[in-house]
PyMOL commands that place a pseudoatom at each C-alpha (Angstrom):
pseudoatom trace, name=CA, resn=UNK, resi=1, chain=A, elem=C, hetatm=0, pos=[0.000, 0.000, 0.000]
pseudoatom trace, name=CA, resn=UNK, resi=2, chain=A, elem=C, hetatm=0, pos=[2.850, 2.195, 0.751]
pseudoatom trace, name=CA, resn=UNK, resi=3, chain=A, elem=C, hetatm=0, pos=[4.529, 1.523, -3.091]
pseudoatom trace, name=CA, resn=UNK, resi=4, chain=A, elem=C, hetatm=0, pos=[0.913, 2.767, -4.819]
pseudoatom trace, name=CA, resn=UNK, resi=5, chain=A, elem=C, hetatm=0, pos=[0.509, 5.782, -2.351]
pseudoatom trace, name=CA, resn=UNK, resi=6, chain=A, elem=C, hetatm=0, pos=[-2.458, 4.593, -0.843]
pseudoatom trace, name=CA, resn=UNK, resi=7, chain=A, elem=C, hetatm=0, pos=[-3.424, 5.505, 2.353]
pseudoatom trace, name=CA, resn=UNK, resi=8, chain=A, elem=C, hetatm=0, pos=[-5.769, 3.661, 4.756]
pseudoatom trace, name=CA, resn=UNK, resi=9, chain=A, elem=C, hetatm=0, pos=[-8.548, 4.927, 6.216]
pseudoatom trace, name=CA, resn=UNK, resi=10, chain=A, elem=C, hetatm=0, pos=[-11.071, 4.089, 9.453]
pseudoatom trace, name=CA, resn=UNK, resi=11, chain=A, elem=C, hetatm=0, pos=[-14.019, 5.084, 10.320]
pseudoatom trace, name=CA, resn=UNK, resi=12, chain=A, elem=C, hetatm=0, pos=[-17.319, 7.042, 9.418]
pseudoatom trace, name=CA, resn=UNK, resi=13, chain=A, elem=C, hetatm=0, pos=[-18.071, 8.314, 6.455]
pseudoatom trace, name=CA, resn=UNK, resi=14, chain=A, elem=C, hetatm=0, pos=[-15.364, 7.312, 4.708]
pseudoatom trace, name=CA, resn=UNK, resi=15, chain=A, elem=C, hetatm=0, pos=[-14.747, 4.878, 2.125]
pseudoatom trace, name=CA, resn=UNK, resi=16, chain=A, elem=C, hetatm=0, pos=[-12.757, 2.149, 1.548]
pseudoatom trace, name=CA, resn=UNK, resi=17, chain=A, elem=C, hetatm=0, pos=[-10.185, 1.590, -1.735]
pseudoatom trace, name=CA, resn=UNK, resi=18, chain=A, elem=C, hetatm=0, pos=[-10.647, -1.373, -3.516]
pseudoatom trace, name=CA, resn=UNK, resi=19, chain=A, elem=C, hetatm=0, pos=[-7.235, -2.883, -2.242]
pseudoatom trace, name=CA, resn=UNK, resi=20, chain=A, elem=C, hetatm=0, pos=[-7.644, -1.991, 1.428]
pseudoatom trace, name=CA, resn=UNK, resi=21, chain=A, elem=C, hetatm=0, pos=[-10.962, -3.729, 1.243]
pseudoatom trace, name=CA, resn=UNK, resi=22, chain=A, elem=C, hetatm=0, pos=[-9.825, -7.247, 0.891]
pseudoatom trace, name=CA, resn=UNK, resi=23, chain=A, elem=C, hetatm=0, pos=[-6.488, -6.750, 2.700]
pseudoatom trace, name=CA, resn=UNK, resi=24, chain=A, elem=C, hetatm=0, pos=[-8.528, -5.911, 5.982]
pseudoatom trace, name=CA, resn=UNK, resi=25, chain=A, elem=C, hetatm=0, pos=[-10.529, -9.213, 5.527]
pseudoatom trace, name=CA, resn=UNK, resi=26, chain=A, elem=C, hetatm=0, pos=[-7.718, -11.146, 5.049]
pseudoatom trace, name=CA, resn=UNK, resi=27, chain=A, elem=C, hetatm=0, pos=[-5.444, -9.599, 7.886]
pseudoatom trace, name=CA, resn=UNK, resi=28, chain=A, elem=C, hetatm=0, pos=[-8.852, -10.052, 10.018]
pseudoatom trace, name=CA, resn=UNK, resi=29, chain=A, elem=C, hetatm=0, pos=[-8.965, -13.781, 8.924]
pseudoatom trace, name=CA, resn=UNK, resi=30, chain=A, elem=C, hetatm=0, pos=[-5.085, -14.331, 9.733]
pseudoatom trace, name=CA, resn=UNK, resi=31, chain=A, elem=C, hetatm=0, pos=[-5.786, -13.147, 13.350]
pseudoatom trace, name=CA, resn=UNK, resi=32, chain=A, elem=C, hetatm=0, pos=[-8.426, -15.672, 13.713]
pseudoatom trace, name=CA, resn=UNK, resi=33, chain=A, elem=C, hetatm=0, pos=[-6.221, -18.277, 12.331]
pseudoatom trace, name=CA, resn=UNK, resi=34, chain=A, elem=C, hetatm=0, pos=[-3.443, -17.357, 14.819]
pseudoatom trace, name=CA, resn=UNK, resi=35, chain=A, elem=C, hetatm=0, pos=[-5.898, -17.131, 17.785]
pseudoatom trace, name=CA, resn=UNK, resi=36, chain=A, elem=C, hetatm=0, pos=[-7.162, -20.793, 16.338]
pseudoatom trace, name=CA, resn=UNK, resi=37, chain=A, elem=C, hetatm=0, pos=[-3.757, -21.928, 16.142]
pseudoatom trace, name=CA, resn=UNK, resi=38, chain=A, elem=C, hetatm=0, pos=[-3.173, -20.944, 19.856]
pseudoatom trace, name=CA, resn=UNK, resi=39, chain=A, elem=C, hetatm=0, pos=[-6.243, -22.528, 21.642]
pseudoatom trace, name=CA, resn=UNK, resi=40, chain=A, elem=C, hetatm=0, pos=[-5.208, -25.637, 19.717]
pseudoatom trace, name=CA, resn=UNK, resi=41, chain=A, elem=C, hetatm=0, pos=[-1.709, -25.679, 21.065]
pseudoatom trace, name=CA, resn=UNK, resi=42, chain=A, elem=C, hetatm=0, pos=[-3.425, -25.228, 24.706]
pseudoatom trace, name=CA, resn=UNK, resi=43, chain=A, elem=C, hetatm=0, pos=[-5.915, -27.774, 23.894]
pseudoatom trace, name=CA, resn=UNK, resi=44, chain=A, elem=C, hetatm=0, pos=[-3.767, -30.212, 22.743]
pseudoatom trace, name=CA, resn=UNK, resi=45, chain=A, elem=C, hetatm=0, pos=[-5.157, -33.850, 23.095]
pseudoatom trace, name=CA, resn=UNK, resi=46, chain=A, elem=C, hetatm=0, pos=[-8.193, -32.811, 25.650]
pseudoatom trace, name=CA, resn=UNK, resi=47, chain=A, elem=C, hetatm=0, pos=[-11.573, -31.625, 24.345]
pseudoatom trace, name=CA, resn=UNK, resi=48, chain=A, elem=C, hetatm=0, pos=[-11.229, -28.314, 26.003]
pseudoatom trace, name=CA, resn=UNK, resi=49, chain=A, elem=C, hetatm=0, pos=[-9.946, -25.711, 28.841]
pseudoatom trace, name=CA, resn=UNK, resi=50, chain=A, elem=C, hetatm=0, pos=[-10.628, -23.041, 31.359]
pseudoatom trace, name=CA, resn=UNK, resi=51, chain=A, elem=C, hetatm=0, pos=[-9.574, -19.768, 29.922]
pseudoatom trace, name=CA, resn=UNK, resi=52, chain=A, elem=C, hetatm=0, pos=[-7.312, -19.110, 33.155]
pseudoatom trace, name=CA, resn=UNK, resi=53, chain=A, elem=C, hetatm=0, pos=[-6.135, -22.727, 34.163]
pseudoatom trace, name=CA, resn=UNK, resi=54, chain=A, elem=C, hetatm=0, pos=[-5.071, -24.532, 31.014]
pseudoatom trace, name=CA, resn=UNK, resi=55, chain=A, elem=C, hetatm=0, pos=[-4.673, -27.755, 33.195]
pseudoatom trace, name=CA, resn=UNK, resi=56, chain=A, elem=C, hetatm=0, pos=[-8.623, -27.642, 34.330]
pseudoatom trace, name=CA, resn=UNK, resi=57, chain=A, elem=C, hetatm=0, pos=[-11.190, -28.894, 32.051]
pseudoatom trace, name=CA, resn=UNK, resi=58, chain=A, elem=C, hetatm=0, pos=[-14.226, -29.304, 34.429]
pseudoatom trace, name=CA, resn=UNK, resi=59, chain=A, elem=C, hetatm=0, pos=[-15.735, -26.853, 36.603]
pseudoatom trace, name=CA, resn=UNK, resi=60, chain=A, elem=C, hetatm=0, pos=[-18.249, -27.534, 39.347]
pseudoatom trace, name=CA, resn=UNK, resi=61, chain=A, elem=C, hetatm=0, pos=[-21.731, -25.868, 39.073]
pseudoatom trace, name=CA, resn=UNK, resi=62, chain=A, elem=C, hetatm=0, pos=[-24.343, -25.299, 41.450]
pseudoatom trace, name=CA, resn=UNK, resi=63, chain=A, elem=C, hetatm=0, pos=[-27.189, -27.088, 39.820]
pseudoatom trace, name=CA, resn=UNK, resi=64, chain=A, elem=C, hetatm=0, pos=[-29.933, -25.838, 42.118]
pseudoatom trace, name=CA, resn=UNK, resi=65, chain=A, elem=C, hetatm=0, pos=[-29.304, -22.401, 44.072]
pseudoatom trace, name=CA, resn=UNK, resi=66, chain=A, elem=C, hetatm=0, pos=[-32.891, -21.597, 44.886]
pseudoatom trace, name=CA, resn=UNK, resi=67, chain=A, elem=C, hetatm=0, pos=[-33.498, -24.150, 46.954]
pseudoatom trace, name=CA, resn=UNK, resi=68, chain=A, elem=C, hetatm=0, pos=[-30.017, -24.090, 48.450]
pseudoatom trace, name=CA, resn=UNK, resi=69, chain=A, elem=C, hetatm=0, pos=[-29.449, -28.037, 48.542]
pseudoatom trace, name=CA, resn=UNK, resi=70, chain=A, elem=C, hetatm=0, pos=[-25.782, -27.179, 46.972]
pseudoatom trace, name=CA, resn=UNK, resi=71, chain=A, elem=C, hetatm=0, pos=[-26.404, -30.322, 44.436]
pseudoatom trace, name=CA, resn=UNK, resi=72, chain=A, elem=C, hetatm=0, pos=[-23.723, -29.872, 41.828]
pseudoatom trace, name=CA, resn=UNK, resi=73, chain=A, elem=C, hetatm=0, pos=[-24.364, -30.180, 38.247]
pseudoatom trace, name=CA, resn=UNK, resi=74, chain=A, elem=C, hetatm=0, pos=[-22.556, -33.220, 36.942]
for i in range(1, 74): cmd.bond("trace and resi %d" % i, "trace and resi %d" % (i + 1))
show_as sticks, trace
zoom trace
């Protein structure tokens, strides 16, 4: 974009060239990939993870608070 003098614009009311179009779906389709790429490293061979402790994959919730029996959801 530099080469051709284009520059890139943000924002309201203002539009878009036809190159900076597709190059902001694309770079917003590469940071999916890498964030993709990432949760699949963490993952690894279980079916998922806790966003804060990589090594839990079950958490414990109160199935019925109302009542206040403290079952736990299975």
């Amino acid at each position: 974009m530099l080469a051709r003098d284009i520059t890139i614009v943000y924002g309201i009311r203002t539009r878009k060239t036809d190159i900076q179009r597709p190059y902001d779906t694309i770079l917003v389709s590469y940071i999916k990939l890498l964030q993709y790429e990432t949760s699949l490293d963490i993952c690894g061979d279980k079916n998922s993870y806790f966003k804060n402790d990589y090594d839990t994959t079950f958490i414990q919730m109160k199935y019925d608070d109302y009542n206040q029996t403290g079952v736990f959801k299975p």
